[in-house]
N, C-alpha and C positions, 0 to 999 in steps of 0.2 A: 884598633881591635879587629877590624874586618882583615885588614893583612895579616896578623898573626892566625886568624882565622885558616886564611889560604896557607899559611905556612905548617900550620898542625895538619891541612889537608896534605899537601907534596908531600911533607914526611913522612907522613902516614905513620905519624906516631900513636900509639897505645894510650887510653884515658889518660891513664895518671902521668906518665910522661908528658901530656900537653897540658896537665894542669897544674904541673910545678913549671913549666914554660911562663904560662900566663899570670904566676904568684909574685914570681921573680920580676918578670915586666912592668907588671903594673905598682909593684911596688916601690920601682925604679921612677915610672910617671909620675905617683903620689909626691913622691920624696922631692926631686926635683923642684916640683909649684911649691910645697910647702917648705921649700928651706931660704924662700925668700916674700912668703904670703905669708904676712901676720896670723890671720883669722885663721890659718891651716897647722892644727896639730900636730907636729910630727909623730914618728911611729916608733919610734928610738923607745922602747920599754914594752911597746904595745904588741907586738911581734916577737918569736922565741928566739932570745940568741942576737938580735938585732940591736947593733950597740948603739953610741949617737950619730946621727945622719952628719957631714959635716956643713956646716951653715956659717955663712957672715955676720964680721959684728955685726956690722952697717946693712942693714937690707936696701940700701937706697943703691942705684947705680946696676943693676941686676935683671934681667929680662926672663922673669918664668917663664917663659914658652923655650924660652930657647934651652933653658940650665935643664926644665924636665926633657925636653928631645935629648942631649945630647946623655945624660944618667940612661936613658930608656937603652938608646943605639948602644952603648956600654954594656950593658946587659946583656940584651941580645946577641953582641957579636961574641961574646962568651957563651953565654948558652947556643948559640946555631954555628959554633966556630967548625963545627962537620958537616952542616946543612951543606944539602945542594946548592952548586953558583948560582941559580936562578933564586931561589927561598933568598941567598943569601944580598943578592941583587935589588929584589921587592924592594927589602929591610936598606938597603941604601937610597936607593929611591925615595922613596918614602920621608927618610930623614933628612935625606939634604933639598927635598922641594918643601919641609916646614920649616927648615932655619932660612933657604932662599927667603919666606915670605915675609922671615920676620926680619930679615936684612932691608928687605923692600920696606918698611915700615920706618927707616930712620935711625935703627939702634945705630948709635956711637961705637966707633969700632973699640973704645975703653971697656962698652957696657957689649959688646959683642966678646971680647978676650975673657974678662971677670966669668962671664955666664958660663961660656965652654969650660974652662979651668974647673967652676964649684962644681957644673953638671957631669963633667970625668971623675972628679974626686966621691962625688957620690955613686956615681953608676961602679966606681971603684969598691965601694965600700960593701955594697951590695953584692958584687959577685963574691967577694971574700965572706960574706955573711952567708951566698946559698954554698962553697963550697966546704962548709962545716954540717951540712945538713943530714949526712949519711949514705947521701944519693951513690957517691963514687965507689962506696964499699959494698955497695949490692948491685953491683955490673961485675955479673960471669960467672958468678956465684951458684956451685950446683944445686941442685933443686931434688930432692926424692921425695915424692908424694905421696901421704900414706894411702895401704892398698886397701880393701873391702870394700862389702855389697855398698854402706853407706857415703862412699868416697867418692867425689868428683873424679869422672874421669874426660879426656878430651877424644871424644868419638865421632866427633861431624866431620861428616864425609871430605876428603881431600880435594875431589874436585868440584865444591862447592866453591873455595877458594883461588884458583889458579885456571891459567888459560891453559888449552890441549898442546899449544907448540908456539915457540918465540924464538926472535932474533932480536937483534940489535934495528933494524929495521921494518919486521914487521910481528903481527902478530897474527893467529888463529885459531876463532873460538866457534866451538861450534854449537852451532842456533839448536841443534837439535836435543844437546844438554839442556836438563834438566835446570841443571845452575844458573844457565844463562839465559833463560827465557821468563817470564812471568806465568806461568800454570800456577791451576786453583792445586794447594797444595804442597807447591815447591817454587816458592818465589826467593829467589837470590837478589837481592838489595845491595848486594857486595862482587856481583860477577868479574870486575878488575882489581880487585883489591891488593892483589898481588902479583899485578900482571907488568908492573913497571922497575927495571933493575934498581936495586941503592946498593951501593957499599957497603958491607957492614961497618958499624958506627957505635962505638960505646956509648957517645955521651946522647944520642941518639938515635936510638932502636927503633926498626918498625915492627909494627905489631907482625908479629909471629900468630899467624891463625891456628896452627897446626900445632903446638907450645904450649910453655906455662907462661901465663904474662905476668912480670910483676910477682912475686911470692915472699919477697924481701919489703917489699912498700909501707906495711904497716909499721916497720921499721925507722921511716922516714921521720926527722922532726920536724913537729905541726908546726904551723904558723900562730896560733891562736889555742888551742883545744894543749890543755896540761901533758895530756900523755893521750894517743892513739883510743885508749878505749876510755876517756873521761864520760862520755855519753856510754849509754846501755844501748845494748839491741839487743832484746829481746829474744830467751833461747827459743832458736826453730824445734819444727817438731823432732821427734827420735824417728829415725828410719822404720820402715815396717812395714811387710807384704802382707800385714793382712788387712782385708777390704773395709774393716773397720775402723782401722786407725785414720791419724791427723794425716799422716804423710801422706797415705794411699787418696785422702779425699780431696787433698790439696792438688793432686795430680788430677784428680778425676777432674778438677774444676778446669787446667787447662786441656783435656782432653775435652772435655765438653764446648768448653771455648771457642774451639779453631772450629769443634763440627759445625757452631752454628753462628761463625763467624759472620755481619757485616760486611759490605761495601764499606761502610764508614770506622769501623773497627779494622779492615785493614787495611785502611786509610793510615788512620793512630799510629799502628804498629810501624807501618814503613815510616811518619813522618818522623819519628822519634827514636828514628833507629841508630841516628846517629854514629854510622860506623866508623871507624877507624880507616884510615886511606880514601874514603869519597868522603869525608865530613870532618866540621871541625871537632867529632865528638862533642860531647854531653856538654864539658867546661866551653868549648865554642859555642855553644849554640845560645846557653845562658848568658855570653860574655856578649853575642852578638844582642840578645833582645835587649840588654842594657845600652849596648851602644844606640838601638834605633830608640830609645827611651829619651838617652842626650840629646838626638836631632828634635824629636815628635816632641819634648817640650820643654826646648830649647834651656838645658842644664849649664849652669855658669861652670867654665873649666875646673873650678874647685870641685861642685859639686858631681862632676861627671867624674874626677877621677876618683873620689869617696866613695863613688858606686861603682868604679870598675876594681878599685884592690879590695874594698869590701865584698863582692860578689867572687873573686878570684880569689881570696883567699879561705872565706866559707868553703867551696867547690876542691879545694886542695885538701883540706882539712877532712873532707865526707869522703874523698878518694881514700889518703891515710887511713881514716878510720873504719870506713865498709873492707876497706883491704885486708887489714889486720884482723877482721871478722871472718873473711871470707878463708882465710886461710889458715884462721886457729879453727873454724869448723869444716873444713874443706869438703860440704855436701854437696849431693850427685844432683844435674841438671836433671829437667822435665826429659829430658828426649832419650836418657840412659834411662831410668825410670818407668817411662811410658812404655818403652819399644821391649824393657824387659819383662815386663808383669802383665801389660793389656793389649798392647798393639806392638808385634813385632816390624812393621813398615813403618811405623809412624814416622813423621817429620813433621819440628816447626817451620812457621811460615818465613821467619828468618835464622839463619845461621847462629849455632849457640856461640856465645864469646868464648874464648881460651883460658878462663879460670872460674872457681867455684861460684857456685849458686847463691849462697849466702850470707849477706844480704844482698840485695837487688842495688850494682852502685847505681843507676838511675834513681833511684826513688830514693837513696841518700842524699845525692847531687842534684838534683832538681828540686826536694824540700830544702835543703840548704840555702840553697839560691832564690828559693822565691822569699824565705824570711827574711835574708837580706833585703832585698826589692821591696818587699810588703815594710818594712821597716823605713826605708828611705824616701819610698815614692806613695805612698798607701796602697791601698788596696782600692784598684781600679782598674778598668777593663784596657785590654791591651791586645795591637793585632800584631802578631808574628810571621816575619816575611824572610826569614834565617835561611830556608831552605827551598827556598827558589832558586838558586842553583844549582839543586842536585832536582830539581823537575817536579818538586812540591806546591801546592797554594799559598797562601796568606793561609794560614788560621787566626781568627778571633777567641778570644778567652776573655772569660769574665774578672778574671783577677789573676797572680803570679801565683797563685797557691791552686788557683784551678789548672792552671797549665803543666804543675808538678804534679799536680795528681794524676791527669793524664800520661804525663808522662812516666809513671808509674805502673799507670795499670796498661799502656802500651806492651809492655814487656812478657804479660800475661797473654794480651792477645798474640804476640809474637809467636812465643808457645816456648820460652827460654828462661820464665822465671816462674815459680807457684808463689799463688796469692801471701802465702806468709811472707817470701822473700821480701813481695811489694810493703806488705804491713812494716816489718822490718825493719826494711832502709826508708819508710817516710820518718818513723818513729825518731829514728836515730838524725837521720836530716834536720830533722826538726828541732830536735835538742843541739845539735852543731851549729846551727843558722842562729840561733836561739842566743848560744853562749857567745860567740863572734859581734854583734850587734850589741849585747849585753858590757861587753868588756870594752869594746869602742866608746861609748857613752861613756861611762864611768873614767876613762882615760882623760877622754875629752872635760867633763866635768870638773876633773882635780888639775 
């Protein structure tokens, strides 16, 4: 999980492009252990579209570690088949120092051949299952956004995004931008974000700052949830300039926000920013507190990978569905809003993302994931150490649902999403995380 981490970071791929990466993955892991562990359910019915996983008569003679590594590498080198040689590198590394170990253990080169064979045919099975998913038919696909007061549009400043001047060799950014310094008021959290060349890449896009990201996704077939909008989210307010309505006070609230903003509040805001190109995004970061869940109390590899395709596929599910939200009501961000009705200078404290306001996917994607977690693990206090990498602390939280909530109203203090968007996508979160757990159980039961 921490690899794939670093590899949604180089690619610097877009939320929901790194969370149908991590659906597909670990769905591969799960599969894998459970087509030769009795006690492990498969997912042959439990997942949309997902036929039978293929498994031996005989589970005797089989080495789980090695049948889920080799399903997983299957996967991935399908899905990263455009990655960068280094991403692509990691991901060999990686899997031939866990089959090395499990070689060093004794396996029988009978039970050595048998394992690789099941674990190709399922990591086979599985890429033919995500490429029926829609994904390939909404790449390139144009886009026309509808126009008006009440419509999202993409206004953040271009060089909040991009360095002054580049080569092949060097780069140069200057200190004296706005963008690239921390000032009260104009803190760039994303100053390289798109300071490193990629090729373009179909199956592998990076986030476009400047764009529409994603406008086809809600489109995508869910893992788990019947159809995109099986949960409700709740309708947002109706546009409206006058100082009385919902909209205008929902604005006022982050206007008020950043005036009297915290040290510790933009703290929040940055640790939870989770950008795209320095971060594993929203799905990394929840995928990451799970994996230090495994080590911190010490989960048997069944159970650890039950928490990693359960939290992975919740978090794919809330991306689909805040998606198709977002862009059946394509409403206008805080900072179009604010800058045109109350403050024409205004800026949030970080960079608004490149598609509509609402719902807030944060606050989809993080309730999603803590009901998974709060389901599996209970509800107990936990410290997060995801983003010490990018120059964060440890945070403590007192449970996985405190940590989504934060990470919710994060966005508010940002100054890139109004308190409804948060209310919104926790709601909807919640009823996704909800139904995911809900239908696992009941699987597993019959």
């Amino acid at each position: 999980m921490h690899t794939l981490y670093g590899a949604i970071r180089a690619e610097r791929l877009s939320p929901p492009v790194a969370s149908r990466l991590m659906a597909y993955a670990t769905t591969a892991l799960y599969s894998g252990l459970s087509s030769t562990e009795r006690g492990m359910p498969a997912l042959s019915g439990q997942l949309n579209g997902l036929g039978k996983i293929p498994a031996p008569e005989d589970r005797q003679g089989y080495d789980p570690t090695l049948t889920a590594v080799v399903a997983e590498r299957v996967v991935l080198d399908s899905l990263l088949r455009e990655a960068l040689p280094t991403t692509r590198a990691s991901i060999a590394r990686l899997s031939d120092s866990l089959l090395q170990v499990q070689l060093s253990r004794g396996a029988s080169e009978r039970t050595v051949t048998r394992s690789r064979d099941l674990g190709a045919k399922i990591g086979n099975t599985i890429v033919a299952w995500s490429r029926g998913d829609g994904f390939d038919s909404t790449r390139g696909r144009p886009y026309t956004a509808p126009t008006g007061l009440a419509y999202w549009v993409n206004d953040a400043p271009a060089n909040v995004y991009a360095s002054q001047n580049q080569s092949g060799a060097s780069e140069f950014v200057a200190l004296n931008n706005p963008a690239n310094v921390m000032q009260a008021g104009a803190v760039s959290d994303r100053s390289l974000i798109l300071s490193r060349p990629k090729r373009k890449v179909a199956t592998l896009p990076a986030v476009n700052m400047a764009g529409t990201s994603e406008p086809y996704w809600g489109q995508i077939r869910p893992f788990v949830l019947r159809s995109w909008d099986e949960c409700a989210a709740p309708p947002p307010p109706d546009y409206s300039a006058d100082t009385s309505s919902a909209r205008y006070r929902d604005a006022h609230d982050v206007l008020a926000a950043k005036t009297s903003l915290t040290p510790e509040q933009k703290e929040i805001a940055l640790y939870w920013a989770d950008n795209a190109g320095e971060s594993g995004t929203p799905v990394g970061h929840w995928v990451a507190i799970g994996a230090q869940m495994v080590s911190e109390r010490h989960l048997s590899a069944e159970d650890a990978a039950r928490l990693m395709v359960l939290t992975s596929v919740a978090q794919a599910d809330a991306f689909i569905s805040s998606w198709g939200y977002k862009y059946k009501y394509n409403l206008i961000r805080p900072r179009t809003y604010i800058r045109r009705l109350m403050d024409s200078t205004w800026e949030p404290l970080i960079p608004t993302p490149p598609f509509p306001e609402y719902p807030s996917g944060h606050s989809t994607v993080s309730a999603a994931a803590a009901e998974v977690m709060t389901a599996l693990l209970g509800d107990t206090s936990f410290e997060d150490s995801t983003s010490i990498v990018i120059g964060h602390e440890v945070r403590r939280f007192d449970s996985f649902r405190a940590a989504a909530s934060e990470a919710g109203i994060s966005r508010i203090y940002g100054g890139i999403h109004f308190p409804t968007g948060n209310v919104g996508g926790r709601t909807l979160g919640e009823c996704i995380g909800t139904k995911v757990v809900e239908r696992f159980k009941a699987a597993h039961k019959s």
